[in-house]
N, C-alpha and C positions, 0 to 999 in steps of 0.2 A: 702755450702748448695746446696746440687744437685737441689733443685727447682728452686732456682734463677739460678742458672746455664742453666739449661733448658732454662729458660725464655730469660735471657740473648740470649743466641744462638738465641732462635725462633728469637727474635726482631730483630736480627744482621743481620739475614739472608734474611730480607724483606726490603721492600722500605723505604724512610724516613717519615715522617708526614708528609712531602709535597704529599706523597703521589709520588716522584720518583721512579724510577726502579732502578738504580743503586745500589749495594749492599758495605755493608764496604767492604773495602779493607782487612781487618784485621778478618773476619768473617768468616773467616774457617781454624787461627788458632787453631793447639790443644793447651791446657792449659797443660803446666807441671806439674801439682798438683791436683787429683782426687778435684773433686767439693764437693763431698759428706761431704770433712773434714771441708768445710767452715757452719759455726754457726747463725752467722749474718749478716746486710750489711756492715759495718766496715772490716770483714773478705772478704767478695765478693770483697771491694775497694783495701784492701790491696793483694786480688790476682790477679787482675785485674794490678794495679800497678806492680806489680813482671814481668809480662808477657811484658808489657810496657817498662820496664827497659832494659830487659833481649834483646828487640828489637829495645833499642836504638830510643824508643819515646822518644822527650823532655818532662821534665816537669810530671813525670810517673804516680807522685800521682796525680796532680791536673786532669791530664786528665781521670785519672780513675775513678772518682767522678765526673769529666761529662758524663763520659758513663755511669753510673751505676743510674747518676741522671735523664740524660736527655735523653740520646738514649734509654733508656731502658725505660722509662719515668714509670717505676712500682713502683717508688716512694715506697723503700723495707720498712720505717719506718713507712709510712703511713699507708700500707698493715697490717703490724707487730701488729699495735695498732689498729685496725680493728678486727682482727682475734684475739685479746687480749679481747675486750669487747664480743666479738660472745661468746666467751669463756666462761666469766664471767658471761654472763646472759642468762640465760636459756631458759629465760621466749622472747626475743627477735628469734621466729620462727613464720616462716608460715606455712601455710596449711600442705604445703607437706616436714614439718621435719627441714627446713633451711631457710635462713634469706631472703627474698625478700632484695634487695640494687639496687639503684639508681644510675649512675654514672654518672655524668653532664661533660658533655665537655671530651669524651672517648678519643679523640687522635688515638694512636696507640691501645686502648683498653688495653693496659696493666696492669693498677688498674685493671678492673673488669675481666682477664681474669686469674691474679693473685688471686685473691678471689675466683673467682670459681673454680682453681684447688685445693686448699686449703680448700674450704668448700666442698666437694662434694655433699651435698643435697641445697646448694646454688643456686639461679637464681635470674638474674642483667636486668635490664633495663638502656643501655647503650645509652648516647643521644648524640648530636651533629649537631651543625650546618653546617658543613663543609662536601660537598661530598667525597671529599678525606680522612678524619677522618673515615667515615662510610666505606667505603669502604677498609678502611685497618683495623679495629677493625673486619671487615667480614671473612677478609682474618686472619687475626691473631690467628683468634675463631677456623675457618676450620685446621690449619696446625695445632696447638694444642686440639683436636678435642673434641672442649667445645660449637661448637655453637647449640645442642641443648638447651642449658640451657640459652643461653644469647638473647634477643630483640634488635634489635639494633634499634633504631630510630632517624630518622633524624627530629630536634628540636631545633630550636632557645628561649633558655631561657629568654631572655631579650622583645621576644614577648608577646604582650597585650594576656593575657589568656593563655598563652602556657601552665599553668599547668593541664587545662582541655585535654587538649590530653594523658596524664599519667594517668587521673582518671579510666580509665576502666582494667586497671592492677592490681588495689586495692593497698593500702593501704601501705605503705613501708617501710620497718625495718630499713633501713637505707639507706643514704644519702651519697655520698663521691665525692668528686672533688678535681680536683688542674686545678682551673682556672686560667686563666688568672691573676695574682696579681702585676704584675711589675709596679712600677708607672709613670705615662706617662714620665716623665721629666727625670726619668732612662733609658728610654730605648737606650739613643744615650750612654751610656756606659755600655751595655752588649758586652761580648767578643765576637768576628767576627764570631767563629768558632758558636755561639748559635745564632746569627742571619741570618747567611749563611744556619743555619739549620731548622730552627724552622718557623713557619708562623709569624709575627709580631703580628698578629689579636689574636695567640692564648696565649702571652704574655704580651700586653697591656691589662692593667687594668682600665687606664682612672689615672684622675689627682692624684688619693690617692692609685689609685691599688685594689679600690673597688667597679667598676662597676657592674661586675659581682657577685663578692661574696654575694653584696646585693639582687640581682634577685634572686639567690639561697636562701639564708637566706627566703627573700621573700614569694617565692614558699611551699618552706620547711609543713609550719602547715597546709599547704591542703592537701598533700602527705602522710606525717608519719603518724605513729601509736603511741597511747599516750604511751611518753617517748622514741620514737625516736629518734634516734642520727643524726649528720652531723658531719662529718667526712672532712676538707681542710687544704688543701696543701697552706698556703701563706709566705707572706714577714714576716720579723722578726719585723717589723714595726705594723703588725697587730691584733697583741693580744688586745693591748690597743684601737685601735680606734674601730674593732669590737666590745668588751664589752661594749664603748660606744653609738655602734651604734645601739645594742642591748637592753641596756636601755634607748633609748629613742623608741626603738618600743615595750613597753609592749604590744599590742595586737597579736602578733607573737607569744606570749609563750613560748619563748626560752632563755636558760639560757647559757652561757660559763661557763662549768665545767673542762675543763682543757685545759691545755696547754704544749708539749710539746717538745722538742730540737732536731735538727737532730743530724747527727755524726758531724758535726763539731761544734756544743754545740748555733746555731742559733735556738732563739724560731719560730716555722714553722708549725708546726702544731696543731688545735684547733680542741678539742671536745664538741660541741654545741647538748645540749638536749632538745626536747619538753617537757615544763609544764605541757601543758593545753590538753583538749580533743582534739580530731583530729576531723577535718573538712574539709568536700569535697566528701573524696574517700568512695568508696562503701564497701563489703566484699571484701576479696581477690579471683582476677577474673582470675588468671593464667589458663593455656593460652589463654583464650577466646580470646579479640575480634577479631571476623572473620572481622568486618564490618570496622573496622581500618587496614587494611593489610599495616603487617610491613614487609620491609626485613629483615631477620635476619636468 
């Protein structure tokens, strides 16, 4: 798939999520095999793998399924089922033709900068509490040159009221994150090479790996629009304890309607829908507020 391909490169070629300067080593290989012929992420891993091989990485597959999952952090199945429901409902647009979407905990901005090259009448309000997160979802937006259409804000979700600072953007079609989900007692067995890389803070989840999903979940019925989606990225562990975490908060309005498996067949990703009427946000107020000046 020449888009992921694209994407891929962009990512490779910029700093880490730490927000370093250093660039991969391996980031300006050419690939033996036109991108265009790749279909899926499956295809991407397994070309990705080929390349690996062919250079005498160890381990060619497994590591190609950390870059495709984590360096590149665009999470291609998550995107895939995103751009599947855009798809299917028609009725899920804004103002001006395509989906308002929310992306919580933007990182390298690659979800929301994957969707907007893909929707083209798309615009993301990308959050994050981390100055190095914003700062490279800025820089990510600019080299693939999408940041007219993206917000970027610096926003700690887990803060008392944080979802009133998103109320003046109106009202939002959807929802997507891959938070933080690893659960605390896991983390001293992630592999070196995803701790050496990754920020600890944007991987710990707290004792179940639900800290933050909750905050989101939380959030969620002040933002959307009725029958809005939320769209996350979590542990295989979390289908169940979300649904039930979900039925004990009937006043949220939110239902888990489906459930999803990556390529390596691990349940990962959850599609959670609003019931109820929406509450909080105004009309849709793109791009208004002057009086909140974002960078972006």
């Amino acid at each position: 798939m020449e888009f992921w391909g694209r994407m891929l490169r962009a990512f490779l070629s910029g700093p880490g999520r730490r927000g370093a300067t250093q660039s991969w080593a391996f980031s300006s290989w050419q690939p033996t095999q036109p991108l265009s012929g790749l279909l899926n992420a499956t295809e991407l891993v397994s070309h990705w793998a080929a390349i690996f091989e062919k250079r005498g990485i160890p381990e060619a597959q497994e590591s190609s399924e950390y870059i495709v999952a984590h360096v590149l952090g665009a999470k291609t199945e998550l995107v895939e089922w995103v751009l599947e429901e855009v798809a299917q409902r028609s009725h899920a647009v804004g103002a001006q033709g395509g989906p308002l979407i929310l992306e919580v905990g933007c990182g390298s901005g690659a979800i929301s900068l994957s969707l907007l090259s893909q929707l083209p009448q798309s615009r993301v309000i990308a959050v994050d509490k981390g100055e190095a997160a914003i700062c490279l979802t800025r820089e990510n937006a600019q080299r693939l040159q999408l940041q007219d259409r993206i917000r970027i804000v610096p926003l700690d979700v887990t803060s008392e009221g944080s979802w009133a600072h998103l109320l003046p953007w109106g009202p939002m079609d959807l929802v997507v994150s891959n938070p933080p989900y690893v659960f605390h007692q896991d983390m001293e067995q992630l592999a070196p090479e995803i701790l050496s890389y990754e920020d600890p803070a944007a991987l710990d989840g707290g004792e179940k790996g639900m800290d933050i999903i909750t905050h989101v979940l939380g959030l969620a019925p002040r933002l959307l629009k009725d029958a809005g989606s939320i769209f996350l990225e979590v542990d295989p562990r979390h289908p169940e304890l979300v649904g039930g975490w979900l039925q004990s908060r009937p006043d949220l309005s939110l239902d888990l309607v489906a459930v999803r498996k990556d390529f390596c067949g691990r349940s990962r990703f959850l599609h959670i829908r609003r019931s109820g009427p929406q509450r909080g946000c105004p009309a849709d107020a793109w791009p208004k507020p002057q009086s909140a000046r974002v960078r972006g």
